[in-house]
Structure formats: structure tokens, C-alpha cells
N, C-alpha and C positions, 0 to 999 in steps of 0.2 A: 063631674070633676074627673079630669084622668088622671089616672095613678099610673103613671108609666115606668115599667119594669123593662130589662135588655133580654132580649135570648141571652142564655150563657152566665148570666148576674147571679151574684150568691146572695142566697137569703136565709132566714132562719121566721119560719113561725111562730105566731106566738099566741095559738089557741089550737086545740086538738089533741090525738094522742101522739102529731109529730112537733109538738111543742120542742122548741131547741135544739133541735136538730137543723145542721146544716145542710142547704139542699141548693140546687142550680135547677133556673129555671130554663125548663126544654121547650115551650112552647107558650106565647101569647096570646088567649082567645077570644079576650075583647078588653076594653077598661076596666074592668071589673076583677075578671079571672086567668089565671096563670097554670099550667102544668108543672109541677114539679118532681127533681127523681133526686134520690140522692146514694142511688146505685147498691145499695143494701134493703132495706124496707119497699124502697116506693125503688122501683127499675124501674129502664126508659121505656120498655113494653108495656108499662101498666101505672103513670106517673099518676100523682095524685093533684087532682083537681084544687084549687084551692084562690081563695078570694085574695085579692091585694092587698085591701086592709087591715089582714089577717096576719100580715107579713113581717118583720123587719128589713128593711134592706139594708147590703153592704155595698159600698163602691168598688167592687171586684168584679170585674167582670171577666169571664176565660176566655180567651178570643179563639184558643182553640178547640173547644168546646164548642161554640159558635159553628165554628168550620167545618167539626166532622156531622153534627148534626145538618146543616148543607149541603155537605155528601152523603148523608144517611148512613154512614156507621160510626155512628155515636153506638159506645160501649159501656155498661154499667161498669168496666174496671177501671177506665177514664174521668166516669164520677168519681169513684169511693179514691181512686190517687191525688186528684184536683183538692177535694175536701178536705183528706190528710194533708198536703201540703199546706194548707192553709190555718189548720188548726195547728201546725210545727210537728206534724209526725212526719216528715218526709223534707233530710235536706234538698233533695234536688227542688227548685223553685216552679221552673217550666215558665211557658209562656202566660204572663197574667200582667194583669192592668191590677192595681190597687192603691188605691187611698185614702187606707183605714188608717 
């Protein structure tokens, strides 16, 4: 059965010690499992591995997040501002898709 997740898509775990915490996914590496960073704990250099099922997902997806990781300089400061913007620590909105 595929669980299919986006590059760039917000999600929140919901087993582990990164339970609740909101993270975007960096990398898709099969139906099963997902890379995630969420630019404080788990950075883009050392993302943590983690199963789909394991997941909640949101219909957010960053498109530009997407984009710099397609040029490869995605930036752990780019997470942790995306993330705040999304939890209402940052008026500025940026570019995002969402459907929450």
C-alpha cells in the first residue's frame, strides 16, 4: 500500500522521541520511509529517518523548500522559519500551499 508523502510536506510524528514536533519532509526513499529535518534537532545534514505510518500528515506543502532542496542549498534556517511561520510565530506567511 503506498503512503505517499511530497518533498517539502509538513508533518508531525507521532511515535519516538520526535513525537510532535513539526518537521518537513527532505527526502522520499521508498513507500515506506521518509527523511525528515526540522532544522533544530534533526538538520538537513543528518535528517532522521522515519517510517510513514509513523507520521501525521498536513496538507502544507512548502513549494519553496521543494525548490532550494533542487538546488541543494536548502538551509536549516529555512526550516526552523517555515515551521514558525506555520505554528503563528512569524507574521510574514512566505510562499506555501495549505489546506489545514
Amino acid at each position: 500500500m503506498l503512503r505517499y508523502l511530497s518533498i517539502g510536506q509538513l508533518v508531525k510524528p507521532l511515535a519516538g522521541r520526535d513525537k510532535n514536533r513539526w518537521m518537513v519532509v527532505v527526502e522520499v526513499i521508498d513507500e515506506d520511509y521518509v527523511l525528515l529535518a526540522d532544522g533544530k534537532m534533526r538538520k538537513v545534514e543528518k535528517p532522521k529517518k522515519k517510517k510513514i505510518k509513523h507520521l501525521s500528515k498536513s496538507n502544507t506543502i512548502f513549494e519553496d523548500i521543494l525548490q532550494q532542496i533542487i538546488q541543494g542549498n536548502l538551509t536549516n534556517h529555512a526550516i526552523r522559519k517555515k515551521i514558525a511561520v506555520q505554528n503563528g510565530e512569524d507574521k510574514d506567511k512566505g510562499d506555501e500551499k495549505s489546506d489545514i
